[in-house]
N, C-alpha and C positions, 0 to 999 in steps of 0.2 A: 582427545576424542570425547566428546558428550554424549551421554545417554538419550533415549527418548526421554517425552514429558509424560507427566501424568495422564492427563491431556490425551497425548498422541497415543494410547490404550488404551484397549479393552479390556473391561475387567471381570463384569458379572456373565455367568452361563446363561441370562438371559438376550444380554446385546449378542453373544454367539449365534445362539436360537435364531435371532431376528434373521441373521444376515443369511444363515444354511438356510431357512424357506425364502426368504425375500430376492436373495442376492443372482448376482450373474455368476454361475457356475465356470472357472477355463483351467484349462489342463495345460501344461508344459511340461517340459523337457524332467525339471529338478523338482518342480512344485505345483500343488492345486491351489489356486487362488479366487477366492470366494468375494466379490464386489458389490459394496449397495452403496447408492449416494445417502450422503448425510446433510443436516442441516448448516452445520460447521464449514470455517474457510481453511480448515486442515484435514489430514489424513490421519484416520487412530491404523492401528495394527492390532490384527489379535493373529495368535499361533496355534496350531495345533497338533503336538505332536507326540505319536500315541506310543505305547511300547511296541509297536510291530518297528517301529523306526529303529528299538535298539534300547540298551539300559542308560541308565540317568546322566549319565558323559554324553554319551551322541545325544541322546535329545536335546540337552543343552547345549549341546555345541553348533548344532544344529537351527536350536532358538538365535545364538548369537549371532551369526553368520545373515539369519534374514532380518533381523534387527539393524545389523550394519548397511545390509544392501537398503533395506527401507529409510534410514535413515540417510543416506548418502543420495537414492533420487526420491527424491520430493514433486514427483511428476503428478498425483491425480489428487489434489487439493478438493475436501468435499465428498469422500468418500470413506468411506469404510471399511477394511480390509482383513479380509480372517487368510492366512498362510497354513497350506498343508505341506510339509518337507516329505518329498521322497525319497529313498534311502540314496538315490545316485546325487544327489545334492553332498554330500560327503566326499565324495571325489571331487570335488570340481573347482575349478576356483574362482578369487571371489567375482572374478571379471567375466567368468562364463554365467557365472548365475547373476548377476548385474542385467544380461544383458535378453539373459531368460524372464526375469523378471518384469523389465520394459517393457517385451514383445505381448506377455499375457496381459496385463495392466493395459496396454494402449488396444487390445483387441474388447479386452473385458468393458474401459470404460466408453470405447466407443459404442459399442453392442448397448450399454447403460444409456448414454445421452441419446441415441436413439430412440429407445421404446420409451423416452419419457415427450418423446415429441407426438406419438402417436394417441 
């Protein structure tokens, strides 16, 4: 199992910033997922998950888990993606949030290639 790249990260509270005012806003089931197209022919990830989520184990467990699912689909090439975990993302497994994850991403980035036609 491989890590993400450097690369496929976000790192500064600045690129964060960009994507909260810029980005396509969608809500699901386990997570908020915050989408803006980038210049890049990959996808970065950035995470955000606060202490209302839980002490430093669940966050991190939490970070782990959408790092897996992100790395495993590679579906919106060109984008940029901040992850909010909410707390029912802890129960679940990896194949329910797999599949949470597709449905908000294929709503988000279609909602995104649209309004760049307009």
């Amino acid at each position: 199992m491989g890590g993400l790249k450097s690369a496929e990260r976000m790192h500064s509270r600045a690129q964060f910033l960009v994507i909260y005012e810029r980005g396509m806003k969608m809500h699901g089931r386990y997570m908020t997922l915050t989408a803006l197209p980038n210049a890049q022919p990959f996808a970065r990830l950035g995470i955000t998950a606060s202490r209302r989520l839980g002490g430093a184990v669940t966050r991190n467990r939490a970070k782990r888990l959408i790092r897996e699912v992100f790395r495993r689909n590679k579906i919106a090439p060109g984008f940029d993606i901040v992850v909010i975990p909410k707390r029912e993302l802890l129960g679940a497994s990896l194949t329910a949030l797999e599949a949470d994850y597709r449905q908000i991403l294929a709503r988000s980035v279609h909602r995104a290639r649209g309004a760049q036609r307009i």
